[in-house]
N, C-alpha and C positions, 0 to 999 in steps of 0.2 A: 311831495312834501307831507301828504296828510297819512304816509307810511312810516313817518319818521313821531309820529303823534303817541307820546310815553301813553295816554288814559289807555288808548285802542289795544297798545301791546300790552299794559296789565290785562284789560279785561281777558283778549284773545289766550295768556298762558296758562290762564285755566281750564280750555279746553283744548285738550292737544289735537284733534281733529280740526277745530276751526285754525290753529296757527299751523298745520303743515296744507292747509288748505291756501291760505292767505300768503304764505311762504312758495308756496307754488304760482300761485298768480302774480306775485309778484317779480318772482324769474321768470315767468313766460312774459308782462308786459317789458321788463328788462331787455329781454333776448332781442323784443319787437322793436323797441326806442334804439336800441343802437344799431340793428341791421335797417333801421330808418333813415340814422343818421349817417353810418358808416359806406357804405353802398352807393346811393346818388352822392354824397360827396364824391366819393372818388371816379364814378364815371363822369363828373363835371369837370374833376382836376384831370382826368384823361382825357378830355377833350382841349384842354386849355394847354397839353403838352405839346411842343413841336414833335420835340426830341422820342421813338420809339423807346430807349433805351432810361427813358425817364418814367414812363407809364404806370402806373401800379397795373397791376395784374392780379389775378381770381385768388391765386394761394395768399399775397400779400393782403387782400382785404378779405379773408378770412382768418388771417393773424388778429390784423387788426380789431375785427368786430369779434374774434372771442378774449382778444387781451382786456377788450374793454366793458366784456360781458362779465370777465372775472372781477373786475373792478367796480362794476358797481354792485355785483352778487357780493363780494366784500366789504362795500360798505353800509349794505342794509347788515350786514351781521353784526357789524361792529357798533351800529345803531343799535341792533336787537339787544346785544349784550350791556349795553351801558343802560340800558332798563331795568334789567334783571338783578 
């Protein structure tokens, strides 16, 4: 939440080094929250499946974890820009 803070993105767009700096860690902690999330969920709901043919599989949770990479790479932009 404290990336979504209008003071921080003023201060940071005055230095374009600090905001593609900030803008970088903030996609790599993104990348990391959702292969946190995405990942052991689905080897818990693999294990919860009788059915083989129910299973999610390696390609489908790497759909998953980059649909939902772009999704939140998209919403800090659209945060960014309602500052600006």
């Amino acid at each position: 939440m404290d990336a979504l803070d209008i003071e921080k993105w003023r201060f940071i767009s005055q230095s374009p080094e600090k905001s593609v700096g900030i803008s970088s860690v903030l996609l790599g902690v993104i990348l990391v929250e959702r292969a946190a999330f995405v990942f052991p969920l689905s080897f818990l709901s693999n294990l919860l499946q009788k059915s083989p043919h129910v299973k999610i599989d390696l390609k489908q949770q790497v759909t998953i974890w980059w649909s939902s990479l772009m999704r939140g790479a998209v919403s800090i932009a659209v945060a960014y820009n309602q500052v600006k």
